[in-house]
Backbone bond lengths (Angstrom), bond angles and torsions (degrees), N, CA, C in turn:
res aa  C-N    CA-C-N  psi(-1)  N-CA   C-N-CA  omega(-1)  CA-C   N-CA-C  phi
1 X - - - 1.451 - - 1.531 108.99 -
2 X 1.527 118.82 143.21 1.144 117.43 174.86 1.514 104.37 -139.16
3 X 2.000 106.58 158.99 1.562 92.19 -149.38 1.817 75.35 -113.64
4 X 1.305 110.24 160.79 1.940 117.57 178.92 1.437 103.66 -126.79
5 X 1.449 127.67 138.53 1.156 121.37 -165.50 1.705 89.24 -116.42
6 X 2.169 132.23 98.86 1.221 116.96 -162.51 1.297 94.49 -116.67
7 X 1.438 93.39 144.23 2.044 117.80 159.46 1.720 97.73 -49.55
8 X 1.808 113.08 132.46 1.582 119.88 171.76 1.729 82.94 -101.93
9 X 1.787 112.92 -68.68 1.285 136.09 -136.32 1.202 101.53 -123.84
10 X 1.338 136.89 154.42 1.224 173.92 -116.76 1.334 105.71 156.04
11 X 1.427 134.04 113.65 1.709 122.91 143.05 1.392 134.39 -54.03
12 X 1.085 98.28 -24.14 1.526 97.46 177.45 1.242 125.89 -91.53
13 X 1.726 111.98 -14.77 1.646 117.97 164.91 2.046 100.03 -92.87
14 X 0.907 94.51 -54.11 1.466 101.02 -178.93 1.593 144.02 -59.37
15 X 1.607 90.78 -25.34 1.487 119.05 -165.05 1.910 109.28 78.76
16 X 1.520 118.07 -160.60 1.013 112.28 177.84 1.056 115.41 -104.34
17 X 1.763 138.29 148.60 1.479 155.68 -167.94 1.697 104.07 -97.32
18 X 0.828 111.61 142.34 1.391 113.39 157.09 1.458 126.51 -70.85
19 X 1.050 149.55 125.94 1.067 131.25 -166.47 1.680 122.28 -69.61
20 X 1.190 128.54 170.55 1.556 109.73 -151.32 1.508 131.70 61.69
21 X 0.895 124.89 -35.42 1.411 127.95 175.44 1.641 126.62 -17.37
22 X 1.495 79.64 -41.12 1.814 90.71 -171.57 1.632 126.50 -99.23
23 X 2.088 90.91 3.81 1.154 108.97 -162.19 1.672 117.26 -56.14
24 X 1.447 91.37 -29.84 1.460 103.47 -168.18 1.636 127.50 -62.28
25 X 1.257 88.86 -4.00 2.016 120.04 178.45 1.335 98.06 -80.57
26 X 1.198 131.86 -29.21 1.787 117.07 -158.48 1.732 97.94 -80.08
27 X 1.399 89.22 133.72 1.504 106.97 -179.75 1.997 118.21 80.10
28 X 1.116 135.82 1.42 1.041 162.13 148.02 1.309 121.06 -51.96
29 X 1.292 140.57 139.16 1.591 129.87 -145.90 1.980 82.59 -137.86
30 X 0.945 116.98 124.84 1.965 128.82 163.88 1.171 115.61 -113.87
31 X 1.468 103.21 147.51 1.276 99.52 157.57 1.494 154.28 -58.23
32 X 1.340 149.56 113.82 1.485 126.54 176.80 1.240 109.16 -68.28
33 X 0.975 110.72 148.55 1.744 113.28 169.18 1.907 102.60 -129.37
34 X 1.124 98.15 150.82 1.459 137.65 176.88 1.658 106.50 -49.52
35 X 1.228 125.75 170.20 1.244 143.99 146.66 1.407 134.33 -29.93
36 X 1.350 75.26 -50.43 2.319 123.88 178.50 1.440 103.79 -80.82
37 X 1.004 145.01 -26.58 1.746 155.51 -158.04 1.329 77.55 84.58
38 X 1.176 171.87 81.72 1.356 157.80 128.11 1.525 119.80 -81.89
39 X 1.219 135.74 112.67 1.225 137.76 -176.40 1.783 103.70 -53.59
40 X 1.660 108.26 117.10 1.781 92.65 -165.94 1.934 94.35 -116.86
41 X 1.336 110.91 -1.39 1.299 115.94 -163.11 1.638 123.16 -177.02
42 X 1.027 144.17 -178.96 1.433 141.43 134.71 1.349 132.77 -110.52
43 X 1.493 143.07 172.20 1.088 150.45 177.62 1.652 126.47 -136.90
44 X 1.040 120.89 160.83 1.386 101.22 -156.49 1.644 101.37 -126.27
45 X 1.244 145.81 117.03 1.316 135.33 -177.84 1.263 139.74 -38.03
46 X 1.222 140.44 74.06 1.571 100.64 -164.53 1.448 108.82 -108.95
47 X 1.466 118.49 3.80 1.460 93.62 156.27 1.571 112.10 -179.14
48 X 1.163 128.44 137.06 1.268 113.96 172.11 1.439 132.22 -78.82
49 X 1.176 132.15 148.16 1.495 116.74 176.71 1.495 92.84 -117.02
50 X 1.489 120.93 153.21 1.446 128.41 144.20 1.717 99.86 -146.89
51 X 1.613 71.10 130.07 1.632 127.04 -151.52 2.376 83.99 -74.47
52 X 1.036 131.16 143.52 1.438 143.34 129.03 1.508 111.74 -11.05
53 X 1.270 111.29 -56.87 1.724 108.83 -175.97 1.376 113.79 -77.01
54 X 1.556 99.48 -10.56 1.515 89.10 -170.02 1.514 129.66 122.98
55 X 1.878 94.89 -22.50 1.519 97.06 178.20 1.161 105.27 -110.34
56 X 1.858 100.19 159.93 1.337 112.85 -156.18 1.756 99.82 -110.80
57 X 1.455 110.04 162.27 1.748 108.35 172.99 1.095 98.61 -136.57
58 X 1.111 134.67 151.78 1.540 139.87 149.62 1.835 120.96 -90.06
59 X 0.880 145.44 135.75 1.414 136.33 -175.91 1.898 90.61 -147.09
60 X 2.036 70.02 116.73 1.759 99.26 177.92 1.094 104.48 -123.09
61 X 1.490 117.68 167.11 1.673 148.47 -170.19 1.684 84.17 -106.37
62 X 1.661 109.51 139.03 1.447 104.20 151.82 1.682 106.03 -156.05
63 X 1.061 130.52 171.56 1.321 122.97 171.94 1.427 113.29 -97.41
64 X 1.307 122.19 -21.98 1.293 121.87 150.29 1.364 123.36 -35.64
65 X 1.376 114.56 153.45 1.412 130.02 176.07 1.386 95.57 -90.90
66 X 1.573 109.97 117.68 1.121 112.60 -168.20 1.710 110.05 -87.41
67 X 1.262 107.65 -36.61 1.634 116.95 -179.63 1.570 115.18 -56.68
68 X 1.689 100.21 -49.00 1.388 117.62 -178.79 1.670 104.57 -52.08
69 X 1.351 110.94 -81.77 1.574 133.27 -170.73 1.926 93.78 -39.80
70 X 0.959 114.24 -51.60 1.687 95.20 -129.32 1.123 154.60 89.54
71 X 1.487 102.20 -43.89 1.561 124.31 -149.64 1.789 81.69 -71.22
72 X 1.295 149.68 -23.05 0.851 129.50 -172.02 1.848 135.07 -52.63
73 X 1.250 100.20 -25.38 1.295 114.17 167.37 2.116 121.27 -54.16
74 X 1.613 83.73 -17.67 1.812 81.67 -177.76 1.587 103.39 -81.74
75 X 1.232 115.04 -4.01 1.341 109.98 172.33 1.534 120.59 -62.90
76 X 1.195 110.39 -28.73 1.142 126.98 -152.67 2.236 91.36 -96.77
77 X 1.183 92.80 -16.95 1.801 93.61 -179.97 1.728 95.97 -71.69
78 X 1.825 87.74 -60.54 1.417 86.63 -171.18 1.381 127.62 -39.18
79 X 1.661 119.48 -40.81 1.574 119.35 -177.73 1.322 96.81 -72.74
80 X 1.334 144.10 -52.00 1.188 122.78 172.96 1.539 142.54 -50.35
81 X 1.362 105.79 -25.88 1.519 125.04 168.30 1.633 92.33 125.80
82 X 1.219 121.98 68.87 1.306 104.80 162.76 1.360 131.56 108.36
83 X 1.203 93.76 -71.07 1.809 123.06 178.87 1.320 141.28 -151.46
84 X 1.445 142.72 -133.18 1.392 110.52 -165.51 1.621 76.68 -106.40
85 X 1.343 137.11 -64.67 1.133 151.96 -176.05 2.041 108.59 -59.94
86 X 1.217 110.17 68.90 1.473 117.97 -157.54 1.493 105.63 -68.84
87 X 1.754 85.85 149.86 1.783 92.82 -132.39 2.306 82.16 -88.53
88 X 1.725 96.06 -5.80 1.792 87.27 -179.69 1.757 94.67 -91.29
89 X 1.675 103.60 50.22 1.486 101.90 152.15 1.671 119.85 -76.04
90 X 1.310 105.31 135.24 1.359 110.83 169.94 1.552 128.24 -82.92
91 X 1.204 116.90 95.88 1.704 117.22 -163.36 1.629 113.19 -63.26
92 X 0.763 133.45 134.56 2.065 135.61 -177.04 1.275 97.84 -124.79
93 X 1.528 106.41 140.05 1.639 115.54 179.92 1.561 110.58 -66.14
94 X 1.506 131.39 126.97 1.296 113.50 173.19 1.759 109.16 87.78
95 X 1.129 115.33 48.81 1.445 138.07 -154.01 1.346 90.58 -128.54
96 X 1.138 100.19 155.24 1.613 110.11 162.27 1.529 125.42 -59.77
97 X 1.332 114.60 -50.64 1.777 114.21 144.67 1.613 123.20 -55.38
98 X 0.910 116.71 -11.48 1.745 107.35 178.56 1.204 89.47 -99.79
99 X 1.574 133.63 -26.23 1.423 109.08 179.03 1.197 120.17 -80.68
100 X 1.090 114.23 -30.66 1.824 141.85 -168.69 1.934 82.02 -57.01
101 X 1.249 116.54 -77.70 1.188 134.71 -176.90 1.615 124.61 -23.35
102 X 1.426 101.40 -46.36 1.597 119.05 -177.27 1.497 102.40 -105.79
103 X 0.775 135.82 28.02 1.686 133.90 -176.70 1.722 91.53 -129.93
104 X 1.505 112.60 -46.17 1.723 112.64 177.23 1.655 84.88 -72.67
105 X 0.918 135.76 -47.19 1.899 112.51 -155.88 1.741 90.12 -74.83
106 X 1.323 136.93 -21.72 1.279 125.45 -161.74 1.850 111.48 -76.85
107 X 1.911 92.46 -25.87 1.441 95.45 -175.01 1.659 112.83 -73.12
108 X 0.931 95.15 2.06 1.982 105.76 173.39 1.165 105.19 -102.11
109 X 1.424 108.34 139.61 1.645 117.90 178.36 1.548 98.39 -90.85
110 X 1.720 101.91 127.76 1.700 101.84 177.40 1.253 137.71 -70.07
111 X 1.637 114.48 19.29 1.642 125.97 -168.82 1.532 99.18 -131.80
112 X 1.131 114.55 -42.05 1.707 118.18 -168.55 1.520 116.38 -106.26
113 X 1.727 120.49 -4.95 1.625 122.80 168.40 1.590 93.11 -148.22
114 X 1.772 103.27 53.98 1.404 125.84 171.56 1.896 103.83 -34.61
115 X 1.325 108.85 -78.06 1.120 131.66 155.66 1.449 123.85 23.63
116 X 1.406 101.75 -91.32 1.806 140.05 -155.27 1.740 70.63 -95.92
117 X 0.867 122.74 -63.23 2.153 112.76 -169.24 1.277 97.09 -56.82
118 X 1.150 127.84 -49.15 1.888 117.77 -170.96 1.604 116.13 -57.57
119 X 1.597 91.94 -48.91 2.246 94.92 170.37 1.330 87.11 -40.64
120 X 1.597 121.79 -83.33 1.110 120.29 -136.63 1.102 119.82 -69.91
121 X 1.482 141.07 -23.71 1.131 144.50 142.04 1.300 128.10 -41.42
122 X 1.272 125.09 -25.44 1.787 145.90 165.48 1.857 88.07 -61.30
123 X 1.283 84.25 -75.15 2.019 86.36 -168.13 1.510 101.82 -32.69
124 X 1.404 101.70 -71.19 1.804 90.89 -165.96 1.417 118.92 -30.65
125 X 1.294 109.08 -63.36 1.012 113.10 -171.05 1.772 133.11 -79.57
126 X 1.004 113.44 35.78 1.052 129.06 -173.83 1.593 98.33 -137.25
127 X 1.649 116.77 -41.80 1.555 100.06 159.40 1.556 118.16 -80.92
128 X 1.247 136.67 7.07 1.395 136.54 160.17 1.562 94.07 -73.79
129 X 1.431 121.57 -55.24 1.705 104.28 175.26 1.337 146.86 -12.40
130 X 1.886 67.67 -67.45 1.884 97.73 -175.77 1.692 100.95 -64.31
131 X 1.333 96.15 -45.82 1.993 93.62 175.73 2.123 124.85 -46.83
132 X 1.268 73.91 -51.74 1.899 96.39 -178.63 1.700 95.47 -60.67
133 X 1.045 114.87 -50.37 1.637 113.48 179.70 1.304 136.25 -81.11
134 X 1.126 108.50 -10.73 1.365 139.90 -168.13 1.696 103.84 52.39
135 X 1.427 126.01 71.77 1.199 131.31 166.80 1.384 107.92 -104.78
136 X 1.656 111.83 128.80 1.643 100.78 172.13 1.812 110.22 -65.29
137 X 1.420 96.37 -166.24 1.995 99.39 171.58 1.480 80.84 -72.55
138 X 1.142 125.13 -124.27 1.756 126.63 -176.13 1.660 112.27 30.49
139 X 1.407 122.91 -51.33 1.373 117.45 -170.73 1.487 113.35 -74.97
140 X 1.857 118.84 142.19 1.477 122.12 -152.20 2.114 83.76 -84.63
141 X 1.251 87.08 160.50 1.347 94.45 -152.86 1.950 81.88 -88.65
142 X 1.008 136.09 24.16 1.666 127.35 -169.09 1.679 79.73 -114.43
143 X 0.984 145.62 -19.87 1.384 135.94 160.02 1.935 107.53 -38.02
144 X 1.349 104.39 -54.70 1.413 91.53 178.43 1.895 136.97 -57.56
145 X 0.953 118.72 144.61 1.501 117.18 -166.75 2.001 104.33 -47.45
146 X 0.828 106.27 164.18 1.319 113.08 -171.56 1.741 111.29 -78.48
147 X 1.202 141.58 145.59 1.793 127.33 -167.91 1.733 104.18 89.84
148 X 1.346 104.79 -29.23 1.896 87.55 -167.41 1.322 112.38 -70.70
């Protein structure tokens, strides 16, 4: 067994955490994943730190070679949700992504780049969903009532 001491959080990529947040990981077993997203192993929690400045570590048990692999760093997606931009984001109507979103679908004319406006009009509105429902990105979209 070998123990990895991994970066979760950064404030300055992440913003700031509350402290505890991540508590709920200690003692909890994840997956590693691969290069590939490939599940290559697991790891086992043993503890979170959050750091004074703000940044967070995770320190796991794994039987993996942690130096060798690498792959240990996907641990650190998983407690976050995934990836760097975590996917148990909560979308809000009128967000900086809902605006971002409807300002790119606006630069398309809706009759003559039908097309490229319909994606993007799909997107919006499917993250206004997730907002109205309170579904993160991560949540399967059949959660929503049936008609929406």
């Amino acid at each position: 067994m070998s123990t990895a001491y991994n970066l979760i959080m950064t404030p300055e990529f992440f913003g700031e955490v509350k402290r505890g947040v991540f508590d709920h990981w200690k003692g909890e077993t994840v997956p590693v994943r691969g290069h590939n997203r490939e599940i290559v192993g697991e790891a086992k929690v043993l503890d979170v730190d959050h750091r004074e400045d703000g940044i967070v570590y995770v320190i796991v048990e794994t039987e993996l070679d942690v130096i060798e692999s690498g792959n240990i760093r996907s641990v650190a997606d998983t407690i976050r949700g995934r990836s760097p931009m975590s996917f148990a984001f909560q979308p809000q109507r009128d967000d900086d992504v809902a605006r971002w979103l409807k300002t790119l679908r606006d630069q398309y004319d809706r009759h003559f780049q039908r097309r490229v406006w319909g994606v993007l009009d799909a997107m919006l509105d499917e993250y206004r969903a997730r907002a109205d429902y309170g579904l993160t990105l991560d949540d399967d979209l059949s959660q929503l009532p049936d008609g929406y």
